[in-house]
C-alpha positions in Angstrom: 109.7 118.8 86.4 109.2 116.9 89.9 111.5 114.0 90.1 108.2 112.5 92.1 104.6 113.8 90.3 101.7 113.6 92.0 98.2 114.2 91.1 95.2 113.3 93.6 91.5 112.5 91.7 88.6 111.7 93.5 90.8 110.4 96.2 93.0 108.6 94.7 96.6 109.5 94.8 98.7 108.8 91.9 102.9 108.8 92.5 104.9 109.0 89.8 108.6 108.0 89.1 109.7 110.8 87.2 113.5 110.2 86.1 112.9 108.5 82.9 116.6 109.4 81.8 118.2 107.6 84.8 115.3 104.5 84.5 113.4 106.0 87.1 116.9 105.4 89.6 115.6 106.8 93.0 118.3 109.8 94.7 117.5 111.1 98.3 115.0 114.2 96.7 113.3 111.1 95.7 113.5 109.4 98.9 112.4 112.4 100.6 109.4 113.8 98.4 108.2 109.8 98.2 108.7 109.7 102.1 106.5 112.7 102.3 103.4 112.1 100.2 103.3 108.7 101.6 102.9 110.2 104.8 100.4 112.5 103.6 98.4 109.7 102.7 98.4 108.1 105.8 97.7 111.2 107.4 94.9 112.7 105.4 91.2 111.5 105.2 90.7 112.7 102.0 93.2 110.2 100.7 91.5 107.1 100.0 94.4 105.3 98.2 97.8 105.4 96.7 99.0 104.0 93.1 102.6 104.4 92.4 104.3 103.9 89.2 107.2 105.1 86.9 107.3 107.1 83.8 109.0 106.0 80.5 110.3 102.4 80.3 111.2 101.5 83.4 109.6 101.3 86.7 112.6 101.8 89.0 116.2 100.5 88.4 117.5 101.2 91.9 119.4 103.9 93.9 121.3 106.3 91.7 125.0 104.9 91.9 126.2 108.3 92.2 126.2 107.9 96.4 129.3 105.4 96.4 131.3 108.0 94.0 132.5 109.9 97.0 133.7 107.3 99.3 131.3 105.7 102.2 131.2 106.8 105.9 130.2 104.1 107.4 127.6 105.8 110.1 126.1 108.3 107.4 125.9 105.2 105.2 123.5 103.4 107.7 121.8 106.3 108.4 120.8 106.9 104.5 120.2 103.5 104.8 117.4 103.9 107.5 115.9 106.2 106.0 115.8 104.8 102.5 114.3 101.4 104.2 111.4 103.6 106.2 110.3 104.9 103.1 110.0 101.5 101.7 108.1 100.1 105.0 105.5 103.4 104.4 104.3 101.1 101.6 103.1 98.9 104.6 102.2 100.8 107.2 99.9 103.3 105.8 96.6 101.8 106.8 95.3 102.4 103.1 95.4 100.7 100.0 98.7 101.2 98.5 99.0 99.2 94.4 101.9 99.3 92.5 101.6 99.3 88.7 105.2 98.0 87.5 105.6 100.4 84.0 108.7 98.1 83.2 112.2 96.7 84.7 112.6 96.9 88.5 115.6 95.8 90.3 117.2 97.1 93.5 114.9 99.5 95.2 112.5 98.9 92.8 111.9 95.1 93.5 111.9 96.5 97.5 108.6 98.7 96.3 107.1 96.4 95.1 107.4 93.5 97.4 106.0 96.2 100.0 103.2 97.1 98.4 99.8 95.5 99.1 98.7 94.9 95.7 100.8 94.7 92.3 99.7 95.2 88.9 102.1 94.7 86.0 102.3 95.7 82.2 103.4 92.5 80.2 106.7 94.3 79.6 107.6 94.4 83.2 110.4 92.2 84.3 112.8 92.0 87.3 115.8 91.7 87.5 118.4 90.4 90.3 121.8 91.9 89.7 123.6 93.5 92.9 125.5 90.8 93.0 127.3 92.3 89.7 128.4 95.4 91.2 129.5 93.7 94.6 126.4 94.4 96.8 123.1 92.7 97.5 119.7 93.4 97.8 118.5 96.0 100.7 115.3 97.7 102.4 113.7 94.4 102.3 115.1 92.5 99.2 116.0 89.6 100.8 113.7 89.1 103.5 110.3 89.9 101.8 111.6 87.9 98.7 112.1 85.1 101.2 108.6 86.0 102.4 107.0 85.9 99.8 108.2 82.9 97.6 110.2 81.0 100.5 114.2 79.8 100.7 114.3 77.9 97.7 113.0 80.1 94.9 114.9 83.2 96.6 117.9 81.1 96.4 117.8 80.6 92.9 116.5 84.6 92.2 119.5 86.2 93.7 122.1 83.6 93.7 121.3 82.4 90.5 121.4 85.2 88.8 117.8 85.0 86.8 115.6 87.6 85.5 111.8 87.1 85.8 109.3 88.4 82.9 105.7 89.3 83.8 104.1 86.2 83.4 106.8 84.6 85.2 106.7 86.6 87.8 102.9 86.7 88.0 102.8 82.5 88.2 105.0 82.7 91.5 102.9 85.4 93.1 104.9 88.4 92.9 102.4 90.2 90.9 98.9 90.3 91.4 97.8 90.9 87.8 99.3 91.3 84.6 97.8 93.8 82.1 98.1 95.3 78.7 100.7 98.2 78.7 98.1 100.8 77.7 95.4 99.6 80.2 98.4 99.5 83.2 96.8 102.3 85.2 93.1 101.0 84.6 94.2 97.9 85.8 95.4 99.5 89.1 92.9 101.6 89.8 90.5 99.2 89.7 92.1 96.7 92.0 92.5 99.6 94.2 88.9 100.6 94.0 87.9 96.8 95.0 89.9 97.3 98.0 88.5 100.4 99.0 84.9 98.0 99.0 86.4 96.8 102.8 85.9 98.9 105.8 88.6 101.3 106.4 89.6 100.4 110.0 89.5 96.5 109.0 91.3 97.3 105.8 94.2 98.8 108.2 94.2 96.2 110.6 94.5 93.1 108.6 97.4 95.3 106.2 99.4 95.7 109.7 98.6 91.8 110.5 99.6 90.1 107.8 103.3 91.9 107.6 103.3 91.3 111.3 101.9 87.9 110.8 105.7 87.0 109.0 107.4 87.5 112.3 105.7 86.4 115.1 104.6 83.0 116.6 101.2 81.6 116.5 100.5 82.5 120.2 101.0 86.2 119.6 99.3 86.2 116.5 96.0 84.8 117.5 96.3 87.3 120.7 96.9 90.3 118.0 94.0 89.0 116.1 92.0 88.9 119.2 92.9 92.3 120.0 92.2 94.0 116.5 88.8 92.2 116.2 87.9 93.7 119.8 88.4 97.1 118.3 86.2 96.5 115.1 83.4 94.6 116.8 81.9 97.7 118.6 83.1 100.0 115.8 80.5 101.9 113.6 81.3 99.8 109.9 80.8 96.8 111.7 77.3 98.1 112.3 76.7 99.4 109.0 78.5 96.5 107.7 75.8 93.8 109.1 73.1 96.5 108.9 74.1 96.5 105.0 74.2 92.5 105.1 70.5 92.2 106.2 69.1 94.9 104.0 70.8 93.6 100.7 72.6 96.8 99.7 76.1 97.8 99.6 77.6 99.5 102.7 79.0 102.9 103.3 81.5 103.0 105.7 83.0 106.0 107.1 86.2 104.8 108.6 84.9 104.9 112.7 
């Protein structure tokens, strides 16, 4: 079986953690087949959307520990590490809707998928967990920084220095998940936060995804030029058109992503 499974329906692509044995613990093959289908969506038209989630009881539980059995070069190290952290930034900058449905625990890697993801829908027996700290490490490809992001100094502080562990609710009442569901209605819960996001038009769905990471990093001059910039493109676009066309004649739009 694929250590990655993928299925496409109706556009939708659905990713599949597939290493129950190892709680879904990502190894390169993993970093390289996710790497490539999220390319492919990015790439392909007939790719509307992405949902990614894990099989058997966990979501993800990190990188498989097997990489520091050998020894570490240094240079290879930060090359892995590269790569591992471009795969994770794919979640972002594929101009699509990209929803995570959190199976179960996620820690490492797996809180890094998540907090990249635009939309993230959990089963009430998700949870996260914060625990590099007990094997000597910390959190990478984004761990810190989009936790920081995303719930500000304080919280993160008392996350990953503090050593809790967050259950679905919890983690749901600070705005790390978008939606808790039922275990059994997980993916229906996904796919249709996914299919209200596909309701925006394409190209504006892409640019606002791009501005809002980039909105983290840059000052408020730069920000309202970028804005400026992006709604230059859209305004003599074709969905704008159909969009206000749609607006006046009381029915819903059809966009075509141009």
């Amino acid at each position: 079986m694929a250590k990655v499974e993928a299925s496409l329906e109706e556009g939708l692509l659905l990713l599949r953690l597939n290493r129950p044995e190892a709680r879904n613990a990502l190894d390169g093959e993993m970093v390289e087949l996710l790497s490539r289908y999220l390319e492919r969506a990015g790439e392909e038209p007939g790719i509307r959307g992405v949902i990614l989630t894990g099989v058997g009881p966990a979501f993800c539980a990190g990188l498989d520990l097997s990489r520091f059995e050998e020894g570490v070069d240094p240079r290879r190290f930060r090359l892995e590490s590269h790569r591992i952290s471009r795969m994770v930034q794919l979640l972002e900058i594929v101009e699509k809707p990209v929803v995570v449905a959190v199976n179960g625990l996620a820690t490492g890697i797996g809180l890094a998928l998540i907090l990249a993801a635009d939309l993230r829908v959990a089963s009430r027996e998700a949870r996260l967990a914060f625990r590099e700290g007990r094997i000597g490490l910390l959190p990478s490809h984004g761990g810190v920084v989009r936790l920081v992001r995303y719930l500000g100094l304080g919280r993160a502080r008392d996350l990953l220095l503090g050593g809790d562990e967050l259950g679905a609710e919890e983690a749901h009442a600070l705005g790390l998940f978008t939606e808790v569901a039922e275990p059994e209605d997980l993916l229906e819960a996904a796919k249709a936060r996914l299919e209200k996001a596909l309701k925006r038009a394409p190209l504006s769905y892409g640019l606002v995804k791009r501005l809002l990471v980039a909105a983290t990093s840059v000052d408020l001059e730069s920000g309202l030029w970028m804005e400026a910039l992006g709604q230059s493109a859209l305004a003599s676009s074709e969905d704008h058109k159909e969009g206000l066309a749609a607006l006046r004649e009381k029915r819903e739009p059809c966009f075509r992503g141009r």
